[in-house]
C-alpha positions in Angstrom: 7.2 32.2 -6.8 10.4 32.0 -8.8 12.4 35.3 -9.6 13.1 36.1 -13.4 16.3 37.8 -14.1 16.4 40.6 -15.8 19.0 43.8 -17.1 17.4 47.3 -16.6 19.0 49.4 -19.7 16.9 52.7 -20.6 14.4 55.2 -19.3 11.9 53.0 -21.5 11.5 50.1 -24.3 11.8 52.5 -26.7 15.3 53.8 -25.8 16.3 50.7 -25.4 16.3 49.6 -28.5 17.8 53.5 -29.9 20.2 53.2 -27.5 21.6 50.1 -26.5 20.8 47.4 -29.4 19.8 46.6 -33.0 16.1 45.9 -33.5 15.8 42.0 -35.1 13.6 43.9 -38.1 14.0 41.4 -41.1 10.7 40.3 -42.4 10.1 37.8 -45.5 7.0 38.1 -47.9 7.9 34.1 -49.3 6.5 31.2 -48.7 9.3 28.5 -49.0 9.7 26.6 -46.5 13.3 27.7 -46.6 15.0 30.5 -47.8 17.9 31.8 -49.3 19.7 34.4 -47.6 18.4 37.7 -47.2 20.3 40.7 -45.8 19.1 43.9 -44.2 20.9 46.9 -41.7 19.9 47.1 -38.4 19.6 50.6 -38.0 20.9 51.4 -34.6 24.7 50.6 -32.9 25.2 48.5 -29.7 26.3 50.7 -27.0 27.0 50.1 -23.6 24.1 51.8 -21.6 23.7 52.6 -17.8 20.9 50.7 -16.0 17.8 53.1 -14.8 14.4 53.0 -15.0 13.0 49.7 -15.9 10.5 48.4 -18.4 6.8 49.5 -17.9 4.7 47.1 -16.0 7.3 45.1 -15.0 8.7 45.7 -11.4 12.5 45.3 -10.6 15.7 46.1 -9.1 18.2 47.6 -10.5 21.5 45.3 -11.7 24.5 46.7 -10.2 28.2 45.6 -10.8 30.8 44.4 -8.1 33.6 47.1 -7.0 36.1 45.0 -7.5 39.3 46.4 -9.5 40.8 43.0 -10.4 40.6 42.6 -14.1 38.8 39.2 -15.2 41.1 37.7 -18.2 41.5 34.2 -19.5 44.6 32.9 -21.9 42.4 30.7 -24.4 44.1 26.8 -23.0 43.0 24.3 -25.3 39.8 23.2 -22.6 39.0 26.3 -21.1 35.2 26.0 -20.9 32.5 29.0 -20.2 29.4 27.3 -18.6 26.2 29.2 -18.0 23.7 28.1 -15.3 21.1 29.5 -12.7 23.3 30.9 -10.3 25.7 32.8 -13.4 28.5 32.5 -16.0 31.8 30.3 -14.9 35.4 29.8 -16.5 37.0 26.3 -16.2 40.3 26.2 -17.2 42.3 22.7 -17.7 43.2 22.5 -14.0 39.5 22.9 -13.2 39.9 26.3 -11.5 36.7 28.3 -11.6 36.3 32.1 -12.1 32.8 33.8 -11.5 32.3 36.2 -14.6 28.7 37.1 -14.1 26.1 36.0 -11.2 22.7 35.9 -12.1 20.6 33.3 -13.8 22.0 32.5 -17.3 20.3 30.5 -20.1 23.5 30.3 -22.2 26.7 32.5 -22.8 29.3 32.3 -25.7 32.5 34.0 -26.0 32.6 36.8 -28.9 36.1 36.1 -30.3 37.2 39.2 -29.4 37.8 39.4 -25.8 34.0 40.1 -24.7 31.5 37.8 -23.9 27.6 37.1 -25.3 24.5 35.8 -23.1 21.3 35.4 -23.0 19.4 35.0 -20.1 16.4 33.3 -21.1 16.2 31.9 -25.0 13.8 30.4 -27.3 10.0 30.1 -27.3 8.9 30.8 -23.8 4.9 29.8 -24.2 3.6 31.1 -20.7 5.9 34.5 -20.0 6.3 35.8 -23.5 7.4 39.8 -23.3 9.3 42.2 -25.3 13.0 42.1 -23.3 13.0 38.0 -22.2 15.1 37.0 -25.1 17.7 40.2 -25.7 21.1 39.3 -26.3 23.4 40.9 -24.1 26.8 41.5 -25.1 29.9 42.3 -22.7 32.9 44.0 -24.8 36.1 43.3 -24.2 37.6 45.3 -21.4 34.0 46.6 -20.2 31.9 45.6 -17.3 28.6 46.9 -18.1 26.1 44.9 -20.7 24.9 45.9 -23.7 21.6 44.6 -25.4 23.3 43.6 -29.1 20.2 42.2 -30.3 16.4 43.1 -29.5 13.2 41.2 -30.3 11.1 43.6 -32.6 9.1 44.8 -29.5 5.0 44.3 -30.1 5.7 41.0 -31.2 5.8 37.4 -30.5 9.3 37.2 -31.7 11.9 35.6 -29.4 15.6 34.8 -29.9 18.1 31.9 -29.5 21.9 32.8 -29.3 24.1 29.8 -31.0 27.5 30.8 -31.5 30.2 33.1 -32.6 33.5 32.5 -35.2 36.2 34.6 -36.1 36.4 37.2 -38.0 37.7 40.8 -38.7 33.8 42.4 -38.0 32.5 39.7 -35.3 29.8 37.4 -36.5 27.3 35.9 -34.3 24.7 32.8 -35.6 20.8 33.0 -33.9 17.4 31.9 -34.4 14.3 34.1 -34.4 11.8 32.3 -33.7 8.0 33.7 -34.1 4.9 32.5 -33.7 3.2 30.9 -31.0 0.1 29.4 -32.3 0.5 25.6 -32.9 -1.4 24.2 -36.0 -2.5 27.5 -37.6 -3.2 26.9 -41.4 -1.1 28.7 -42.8 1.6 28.2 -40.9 2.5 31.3 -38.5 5.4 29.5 -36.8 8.9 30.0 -38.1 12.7 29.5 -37.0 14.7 31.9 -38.8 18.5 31.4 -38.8 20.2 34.1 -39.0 23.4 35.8 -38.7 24.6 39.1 -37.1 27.6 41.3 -38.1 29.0 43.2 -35.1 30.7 46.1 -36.4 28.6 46.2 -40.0 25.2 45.8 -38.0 24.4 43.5 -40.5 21.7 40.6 -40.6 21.4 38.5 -43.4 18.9 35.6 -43.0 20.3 32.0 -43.7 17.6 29.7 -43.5 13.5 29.2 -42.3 11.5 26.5 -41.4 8.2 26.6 -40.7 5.3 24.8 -38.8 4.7 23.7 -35.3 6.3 20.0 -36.1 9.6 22.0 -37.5 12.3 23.9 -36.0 16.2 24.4 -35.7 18.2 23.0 -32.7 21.8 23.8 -32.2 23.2 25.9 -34.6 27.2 26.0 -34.5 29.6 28.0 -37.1 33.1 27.8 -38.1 35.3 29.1 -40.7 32.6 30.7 -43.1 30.2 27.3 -42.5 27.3 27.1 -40.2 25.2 23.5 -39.1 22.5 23.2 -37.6 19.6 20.7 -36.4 16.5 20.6 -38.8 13.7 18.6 -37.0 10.4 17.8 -38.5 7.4 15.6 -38.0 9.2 12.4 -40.1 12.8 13.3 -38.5 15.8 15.0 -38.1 19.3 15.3 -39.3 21.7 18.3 -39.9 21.8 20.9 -42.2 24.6 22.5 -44.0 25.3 26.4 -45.4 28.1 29.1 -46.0 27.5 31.9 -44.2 25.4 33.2 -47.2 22.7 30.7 -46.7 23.9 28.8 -49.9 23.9 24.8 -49.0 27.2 23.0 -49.2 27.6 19.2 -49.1 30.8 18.5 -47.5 32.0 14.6 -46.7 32.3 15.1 -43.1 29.2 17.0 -42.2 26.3 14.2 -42.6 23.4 15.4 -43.9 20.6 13.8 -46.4 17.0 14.6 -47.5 16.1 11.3 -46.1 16.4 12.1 -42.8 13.0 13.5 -43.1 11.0 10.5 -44.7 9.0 7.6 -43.1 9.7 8.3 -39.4 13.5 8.3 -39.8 15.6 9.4 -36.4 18.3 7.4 -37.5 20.3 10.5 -38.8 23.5 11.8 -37.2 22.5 15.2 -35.6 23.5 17.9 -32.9 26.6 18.4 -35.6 29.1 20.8 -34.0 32.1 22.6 -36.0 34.9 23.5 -34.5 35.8 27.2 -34.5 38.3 26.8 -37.9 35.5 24.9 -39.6 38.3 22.4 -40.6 36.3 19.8 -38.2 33.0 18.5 -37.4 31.6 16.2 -34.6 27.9 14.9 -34.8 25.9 11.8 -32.9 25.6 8.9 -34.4 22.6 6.9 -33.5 23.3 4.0 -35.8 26.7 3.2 -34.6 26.8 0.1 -32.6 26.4 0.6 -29.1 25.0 -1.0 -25.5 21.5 0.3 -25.1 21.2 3.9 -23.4 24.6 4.7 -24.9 25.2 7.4 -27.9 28.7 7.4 -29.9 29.7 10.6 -31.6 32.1 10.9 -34.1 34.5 13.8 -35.0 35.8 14.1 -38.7 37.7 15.9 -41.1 35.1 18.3 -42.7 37.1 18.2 -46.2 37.2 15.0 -46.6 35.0 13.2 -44.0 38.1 11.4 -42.3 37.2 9.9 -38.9 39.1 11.9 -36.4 38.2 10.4 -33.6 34.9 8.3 -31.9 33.9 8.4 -28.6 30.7 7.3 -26.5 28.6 9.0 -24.3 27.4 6.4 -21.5 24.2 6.4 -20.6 22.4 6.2 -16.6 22.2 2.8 -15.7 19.5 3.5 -13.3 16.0 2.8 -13.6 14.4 6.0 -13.5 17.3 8.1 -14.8 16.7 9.7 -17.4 19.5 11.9 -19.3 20.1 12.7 -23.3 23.1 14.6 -25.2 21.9 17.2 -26.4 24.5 19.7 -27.7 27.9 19.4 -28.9 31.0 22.1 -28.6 34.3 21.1 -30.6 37.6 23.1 -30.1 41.3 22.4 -30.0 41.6 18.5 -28.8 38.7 18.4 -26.9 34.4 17.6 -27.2 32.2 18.9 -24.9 28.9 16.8 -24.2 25.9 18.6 -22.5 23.2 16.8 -21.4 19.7 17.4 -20.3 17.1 15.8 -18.4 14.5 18.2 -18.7 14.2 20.6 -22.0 10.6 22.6 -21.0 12.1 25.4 -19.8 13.8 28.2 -21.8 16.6 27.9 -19.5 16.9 24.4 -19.2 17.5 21.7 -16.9 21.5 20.6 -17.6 23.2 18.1 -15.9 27.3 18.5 -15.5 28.5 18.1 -19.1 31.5 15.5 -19.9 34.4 16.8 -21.6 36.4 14.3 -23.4 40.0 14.9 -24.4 40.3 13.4 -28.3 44.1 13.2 -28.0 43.9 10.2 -25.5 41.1 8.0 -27.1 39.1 9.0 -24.2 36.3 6.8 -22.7 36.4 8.1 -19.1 35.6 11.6 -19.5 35.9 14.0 -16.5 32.4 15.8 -15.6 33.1 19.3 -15.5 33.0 20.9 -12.2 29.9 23.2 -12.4 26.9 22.1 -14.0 24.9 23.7 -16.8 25.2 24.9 -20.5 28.9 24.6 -21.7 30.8 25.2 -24.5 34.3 25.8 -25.1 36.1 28.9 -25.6 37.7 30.3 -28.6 39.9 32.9 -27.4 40.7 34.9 -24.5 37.7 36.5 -22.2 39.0 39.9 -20.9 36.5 41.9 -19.1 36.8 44.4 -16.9 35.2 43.0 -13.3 32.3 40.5 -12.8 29.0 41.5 -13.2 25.9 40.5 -10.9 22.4 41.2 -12.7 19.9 42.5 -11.5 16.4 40.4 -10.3 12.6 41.4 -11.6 10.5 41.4 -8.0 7.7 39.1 -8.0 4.3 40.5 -8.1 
């Protein structure tokens, strides 16, 4: 039977969530099937909280830290990458030299902006193992060592939460989805994505856009420079979506996106659209660039004024029987990260090792990064205190 990682933060759910993290809380009476932004308070600070007892009916260890002294800091080299896999949370720097910042099984991990580090270690809709604590986002301050839960799935629910990504600014801002429901074809719908954003400092969440229906959701959600993109997919297709970090929409040249995208069967739209941290910049797939079958080109342009930047293609298995997609996009400094996945029914995922391609040299040889799993380049320096190893639920 597989093992389930999990942090232990609180004598119960309860303190949990009064110690340790702000509850995800904001609820919607409309019936648009998206929304303009909405903003609400979470009620309760993050804080760094000691692991003890553990949830109730849920039998575990407890997470410990290593003893190590030697601090755990990372100069932000244009190409440093964090990935996040089953085994824990790696930095790659240029050189490809690897340094462990947590073990323990990872779905995803982002860096804050500030020094400190974001993870989650499962993510999205998980249909068979659905509890209270699976989706929690855990947040590492700069120069701690111990986890914090930043953001909690209202607990009693079916709500679950996917972390996206993080841009600068004075407060901290992070970008998720809350997703609820888990009751496909319900009339009306029950399902929803919510995007959202999270204010570190403020405690602030203001909701930026909803879908809703089994067929529809949001894949991929990137933010830069007051702008956030995202994936929309429904029945008839998908393309990308554009907002401020208000949840107004914007139409800018080099972010593609058109209401077309979702009429008569279309999956001809670019998607996966990734800005870079600055928002000045914008990559996205383009399936209707010419290319040898299997292959996918993605383009990087100006956001501003929709200048090609750069184009580059993403070469497909050329063996019968291999199967492997792009499937999410990080841009920062000169260089595109390309993840890939062969097998997207799990909440953690099934990632091969991404390709990083450096734009400056017109690159169609990428290097596969060392480690596999979920990557994404880093924005600025990670300084945390030591690694941390998390902690493992027992099987029953």
């Amino acid at each position: 039977m597989s093992r389930r990682p999990a942090l232990i933060v609180g004598v119960a759910w309860v303190l949990v969530l009064a110690a340790c993290g702000s509850q995800d809380s904001t609820q919607l009476s409309t019936t648009a099937s998206t929304t303009a932004a909405t903003t609400t308070t979470a009620t309760t600070a993050p804080t760094t909280a000691s692991p003890t007892t553990p949830p109730p009916t849920t039998a575990t260890t407890e997470p410990t830290t290593t003893t190590t002294t030697t601090t755990t800091t990372a100069a932000p080299a244009d190409g440093t990458v964090l990935v996040a896999n089953e085994q824990g949370v790696y930095l790659i720097d240029p050189e490809g030299a690897v340094a462990t910042l947590i073990t323990g099984e990872v779905a995803s991990a982002v860096d804050d902006t500030r020094g400190g580090l974001l993870y989650q270690t499962r993510k999205g809709r998980n249909w068979e193992n659905h509890d209270d604590w699976s989706t929690v986002v855990w947040w590492i301050a700069k120069g701690r060592s111990a986890p914090s839960a930043l953001l909690v799935p209202d607990p009693g629910t079916d709500h679950e939460l996917t972390l996206h990504d993080t841009y600068r600014t004075d407060t901290g801002f992070v970008v998720y989805t809350r997703h609820e429901g888990d009751t496909p074809f319900e009339h009306p719908p029950t399902m929803h994505d919510r995007l959202r954003s999270y204010d570190v400092d403020t405690r602030e969440v203001v909701e930026l856009y909803r879908v809703r229906g089994y067929e529809w959701q949001l894949e991929q959600a990137s933010a830069g420079g007051g702008l956030i993109t995202a994936t929309e997919i429904q029945m008839d297709g998908w393309g990308c979506i554009l907002i401020d970090d208000a949840g107004n929409r914007v139409a800018l040249p080099g972010v593609p996106t058109s209401p077309s995208c979702f009429e008569d069967d279309s999956f001809l739209c670019p998607h996966f659209c990734s800005l870079c941290g600055d928002g000045t910049r914008a990559a996205s797939i383009d399936p209707q660039a010419p290319s040898a079958e299997g292959d996918h080109v993605i383009v990087v342009r100006d956001t501003a004024s929709g200048t090609e930047l750069a184009r580059v293609t993403w070469r497909g298995p050329r063996d019968e029987g291999i199967y492997e997609e792009p499937f999410a996009l990080s841009l920062e400094g000169g260089y595109l990260i390309v993840n890939e996945s062969f097998d997207l029914s799990t909440s953690v995922g099934a990632f091969g090792n991404a390709r990083i391609f450096d734009l400056n040299l017109d690159d169609e040889d990428p290097r596969r990064l060392p480690i596999w799993g979920w990557a994404r380049l880093v924005q600025a320096p990670i300084d945390i205190a030591e690694p941390v190893t998390l902690g493992y639920e027992v099987p029953i």
